[in-house]
N, CA, C and O atoms as CSV, one atom per row, in Angstrom:
chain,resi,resn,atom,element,x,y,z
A,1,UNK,N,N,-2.609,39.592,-25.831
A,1,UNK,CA,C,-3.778,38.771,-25.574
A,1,UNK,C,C,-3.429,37.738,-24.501
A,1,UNK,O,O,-2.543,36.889,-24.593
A,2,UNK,N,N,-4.344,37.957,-23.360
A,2,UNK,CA,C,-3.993,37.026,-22.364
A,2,UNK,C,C,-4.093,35.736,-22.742
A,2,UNK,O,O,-4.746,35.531,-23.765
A,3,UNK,N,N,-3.471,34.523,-22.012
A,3,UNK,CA,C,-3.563,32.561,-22.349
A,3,UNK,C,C,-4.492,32.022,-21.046
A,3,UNK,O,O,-4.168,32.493,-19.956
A,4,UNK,N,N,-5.364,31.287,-21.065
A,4,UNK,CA,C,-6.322,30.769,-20.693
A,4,UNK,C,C,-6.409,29.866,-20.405
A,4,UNK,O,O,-6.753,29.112,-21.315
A,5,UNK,N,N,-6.211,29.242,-19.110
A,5,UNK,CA,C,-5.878,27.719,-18.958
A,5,UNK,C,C,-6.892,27.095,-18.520
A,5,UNK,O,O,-7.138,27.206,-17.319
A,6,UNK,N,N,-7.843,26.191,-19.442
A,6,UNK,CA,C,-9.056,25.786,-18.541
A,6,UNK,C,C,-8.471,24.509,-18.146
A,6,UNK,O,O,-8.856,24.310,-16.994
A,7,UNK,N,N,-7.832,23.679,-18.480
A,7,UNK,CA,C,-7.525,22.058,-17.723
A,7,UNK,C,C,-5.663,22.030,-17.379
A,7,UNK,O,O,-4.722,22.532,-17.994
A,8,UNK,N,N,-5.720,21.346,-16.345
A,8,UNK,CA,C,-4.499,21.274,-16.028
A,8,UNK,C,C,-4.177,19.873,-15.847
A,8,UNK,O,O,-4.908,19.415,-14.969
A,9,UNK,N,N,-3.363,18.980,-16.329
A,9,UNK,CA,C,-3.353,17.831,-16.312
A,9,UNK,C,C,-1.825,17.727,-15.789
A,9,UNK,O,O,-0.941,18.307,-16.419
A,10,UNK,N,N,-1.484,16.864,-14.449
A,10,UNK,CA,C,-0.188,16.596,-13.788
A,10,UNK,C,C,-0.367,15.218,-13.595
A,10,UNK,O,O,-1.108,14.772,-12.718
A,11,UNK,N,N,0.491,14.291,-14.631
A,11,UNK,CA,C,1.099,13.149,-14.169
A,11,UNK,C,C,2.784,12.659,-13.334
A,11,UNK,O,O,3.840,13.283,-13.234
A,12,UNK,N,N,2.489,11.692,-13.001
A,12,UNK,CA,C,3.674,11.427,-12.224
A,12,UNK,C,C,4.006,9.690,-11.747
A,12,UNK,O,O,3.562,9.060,-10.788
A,13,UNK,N,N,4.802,9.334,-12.661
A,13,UNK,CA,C,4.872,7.572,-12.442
A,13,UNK,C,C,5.762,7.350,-11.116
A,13,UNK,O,O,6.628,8.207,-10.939
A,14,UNK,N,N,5.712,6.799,-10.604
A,14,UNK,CA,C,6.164,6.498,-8.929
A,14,UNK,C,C,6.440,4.828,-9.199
A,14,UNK,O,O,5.603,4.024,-9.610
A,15,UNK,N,N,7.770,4.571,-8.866
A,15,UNK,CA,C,8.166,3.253,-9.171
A,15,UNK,C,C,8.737,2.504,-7.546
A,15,UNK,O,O,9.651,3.051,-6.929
A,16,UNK,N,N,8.243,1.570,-7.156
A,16,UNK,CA,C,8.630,1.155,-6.300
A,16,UNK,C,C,9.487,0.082,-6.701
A,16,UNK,O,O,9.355,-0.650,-7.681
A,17,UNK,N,N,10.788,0.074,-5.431
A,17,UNK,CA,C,11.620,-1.028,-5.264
A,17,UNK,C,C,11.049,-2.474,-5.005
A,17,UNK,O,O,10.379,-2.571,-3.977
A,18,UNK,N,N,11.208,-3.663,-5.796
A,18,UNK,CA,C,10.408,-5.195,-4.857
A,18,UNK,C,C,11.694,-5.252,-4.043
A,18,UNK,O,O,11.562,-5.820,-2.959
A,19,UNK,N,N,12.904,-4.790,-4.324
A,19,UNK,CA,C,13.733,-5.464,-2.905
A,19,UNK,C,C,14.057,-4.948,-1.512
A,19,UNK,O,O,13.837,-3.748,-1.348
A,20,UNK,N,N,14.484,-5.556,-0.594
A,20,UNK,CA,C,13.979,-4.581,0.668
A,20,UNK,C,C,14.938,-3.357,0.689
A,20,UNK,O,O,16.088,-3.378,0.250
A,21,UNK,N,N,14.409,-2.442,1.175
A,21,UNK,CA,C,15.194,-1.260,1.180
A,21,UNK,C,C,14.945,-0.787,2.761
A,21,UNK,O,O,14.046,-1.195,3.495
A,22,UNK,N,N,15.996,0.198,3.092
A,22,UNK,CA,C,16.195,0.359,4.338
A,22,UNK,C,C,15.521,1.197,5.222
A,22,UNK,O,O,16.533,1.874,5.044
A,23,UNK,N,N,14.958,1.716,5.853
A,23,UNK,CA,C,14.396,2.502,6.820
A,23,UNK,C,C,14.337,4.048,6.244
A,23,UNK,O,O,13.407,4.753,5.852
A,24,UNK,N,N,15.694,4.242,6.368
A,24,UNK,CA,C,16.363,5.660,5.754
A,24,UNK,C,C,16.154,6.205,4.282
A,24,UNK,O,O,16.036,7.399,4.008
A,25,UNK,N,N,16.116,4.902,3.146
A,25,UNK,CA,C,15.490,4.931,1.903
A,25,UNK,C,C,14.177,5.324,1.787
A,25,UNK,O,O,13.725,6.026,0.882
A,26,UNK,N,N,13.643,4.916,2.608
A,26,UNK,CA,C,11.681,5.123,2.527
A,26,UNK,C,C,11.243,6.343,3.070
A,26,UNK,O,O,10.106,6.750,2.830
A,27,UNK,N,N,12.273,7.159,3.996
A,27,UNK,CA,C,12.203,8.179,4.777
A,27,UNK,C,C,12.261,9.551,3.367
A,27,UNK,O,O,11.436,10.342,2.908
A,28,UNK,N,N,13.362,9.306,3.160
A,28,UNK,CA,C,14.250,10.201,2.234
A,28,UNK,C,C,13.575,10.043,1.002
A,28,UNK,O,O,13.843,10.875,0.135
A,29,UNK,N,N,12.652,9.040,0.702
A,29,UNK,CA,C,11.667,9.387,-0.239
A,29,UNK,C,C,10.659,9.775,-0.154
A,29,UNK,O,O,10.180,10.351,-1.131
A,30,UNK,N,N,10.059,9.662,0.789
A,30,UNK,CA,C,8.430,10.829,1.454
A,30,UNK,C,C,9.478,12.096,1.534
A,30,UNK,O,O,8.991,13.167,1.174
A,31,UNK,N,N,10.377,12.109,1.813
A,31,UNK,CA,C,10.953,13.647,1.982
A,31,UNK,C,C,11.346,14.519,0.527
A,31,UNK,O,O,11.293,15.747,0.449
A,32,UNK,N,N,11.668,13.786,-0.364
A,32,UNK,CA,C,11.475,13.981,-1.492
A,32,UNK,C,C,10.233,14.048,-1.892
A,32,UNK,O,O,9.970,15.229,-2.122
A,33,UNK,N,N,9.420,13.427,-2.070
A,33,UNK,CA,C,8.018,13.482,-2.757
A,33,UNK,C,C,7.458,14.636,-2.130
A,33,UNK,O,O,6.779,15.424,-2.789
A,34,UNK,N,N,7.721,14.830,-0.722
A,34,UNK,CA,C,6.875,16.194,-0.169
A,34,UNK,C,C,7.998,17.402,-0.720
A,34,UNK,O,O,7.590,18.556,-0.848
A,35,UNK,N,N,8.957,17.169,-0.931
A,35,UNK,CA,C,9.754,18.798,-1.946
A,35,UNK,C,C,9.129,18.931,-3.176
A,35,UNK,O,O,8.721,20.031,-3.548
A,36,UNK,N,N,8.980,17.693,-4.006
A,36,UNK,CA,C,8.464,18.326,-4.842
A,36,UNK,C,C,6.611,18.416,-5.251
A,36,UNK,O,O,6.189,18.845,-6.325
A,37,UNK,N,N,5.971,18.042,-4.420
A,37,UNK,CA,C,4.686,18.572,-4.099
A,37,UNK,C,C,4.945,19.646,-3.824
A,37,UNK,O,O,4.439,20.474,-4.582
A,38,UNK,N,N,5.763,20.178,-2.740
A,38,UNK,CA,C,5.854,21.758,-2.205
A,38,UNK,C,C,5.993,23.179,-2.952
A,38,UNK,O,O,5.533,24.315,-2.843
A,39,UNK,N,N,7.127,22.282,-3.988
A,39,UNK,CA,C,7.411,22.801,-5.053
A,39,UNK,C,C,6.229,23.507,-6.589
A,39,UNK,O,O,6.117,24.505,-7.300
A,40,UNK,N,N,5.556,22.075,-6.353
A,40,UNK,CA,C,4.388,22.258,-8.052
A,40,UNK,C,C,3.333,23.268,-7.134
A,40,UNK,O,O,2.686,24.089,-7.785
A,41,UNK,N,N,3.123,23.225,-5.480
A,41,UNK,CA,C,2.132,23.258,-5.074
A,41,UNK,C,C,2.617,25.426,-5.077
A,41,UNK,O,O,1.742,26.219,-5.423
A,42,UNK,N,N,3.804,25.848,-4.720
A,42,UNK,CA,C,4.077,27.221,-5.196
A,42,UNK,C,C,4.063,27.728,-6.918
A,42,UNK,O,O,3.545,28.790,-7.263
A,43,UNK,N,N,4.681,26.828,-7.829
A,43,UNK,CA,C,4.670,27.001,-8.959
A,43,UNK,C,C,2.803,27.460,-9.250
A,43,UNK,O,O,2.475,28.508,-9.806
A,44,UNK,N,N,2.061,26.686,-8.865
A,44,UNK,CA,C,0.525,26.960,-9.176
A,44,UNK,C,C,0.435,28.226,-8.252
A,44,UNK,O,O,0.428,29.333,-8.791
A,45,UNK,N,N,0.381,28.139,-7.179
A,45,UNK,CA,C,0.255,29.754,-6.429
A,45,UNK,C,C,0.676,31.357,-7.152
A,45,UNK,O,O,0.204,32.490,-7.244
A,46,UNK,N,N,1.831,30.607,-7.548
A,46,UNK,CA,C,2.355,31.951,-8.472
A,46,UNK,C,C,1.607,32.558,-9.632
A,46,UNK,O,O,1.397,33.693,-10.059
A,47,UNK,N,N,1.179,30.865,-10.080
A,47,UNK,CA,C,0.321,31.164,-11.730
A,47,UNK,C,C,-1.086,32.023,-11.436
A,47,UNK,O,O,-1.435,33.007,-12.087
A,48,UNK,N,N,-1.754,31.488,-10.413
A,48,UNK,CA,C,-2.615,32.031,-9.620
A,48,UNK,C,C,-2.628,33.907,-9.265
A,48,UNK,O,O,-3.328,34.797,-9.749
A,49,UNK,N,N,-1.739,33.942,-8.422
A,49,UNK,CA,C,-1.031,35.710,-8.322
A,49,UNK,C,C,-1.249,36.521,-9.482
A,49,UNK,O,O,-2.045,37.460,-9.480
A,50,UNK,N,N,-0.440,36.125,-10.647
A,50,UNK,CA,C,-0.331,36.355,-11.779
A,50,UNK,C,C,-1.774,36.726,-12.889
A,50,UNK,O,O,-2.098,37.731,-13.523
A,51,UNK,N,N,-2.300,35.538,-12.740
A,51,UNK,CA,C,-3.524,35.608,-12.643
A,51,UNK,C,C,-4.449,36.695,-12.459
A,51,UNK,O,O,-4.768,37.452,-13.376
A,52,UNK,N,N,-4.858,36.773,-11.346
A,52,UNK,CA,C,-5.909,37.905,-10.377
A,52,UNK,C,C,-4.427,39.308,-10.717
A,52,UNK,O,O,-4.885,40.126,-9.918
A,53,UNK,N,N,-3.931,39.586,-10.938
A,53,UNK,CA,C,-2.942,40.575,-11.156
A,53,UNK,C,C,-3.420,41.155,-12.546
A,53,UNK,O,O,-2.921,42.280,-12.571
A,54,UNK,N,N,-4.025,40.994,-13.541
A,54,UNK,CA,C,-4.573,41.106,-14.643
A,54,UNK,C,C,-6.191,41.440,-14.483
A,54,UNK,O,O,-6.894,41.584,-15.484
């Protein structure tokens, strides 16, 4: 029996530094945050595939 996903709920707490941080810190964290967007954003593609494959 196939599983049925009608709601998908993705949280994600994002904590910022108050002290100053460096150029290279702020870089290397948009570069991070866009891996793992890139990441959830294939994980759903797949579920998707999978999906319409049925």
């Amino acid at each position: 029996m196939p599983v049925e996903i009608k709601e998908l709920i993705i949280r994600a707490n994002i904590v910022s530094k108050n002290d100053s941080s460096s150029k290279f810190e702020i870089e290397s964290n948009s570069t991070e945050k866009q891996e793992i967007i890139a990441a959830c954003v294939a994980q759903v593609l797949k579920i998707l595939e999978r999906k319409q494959e049925r």
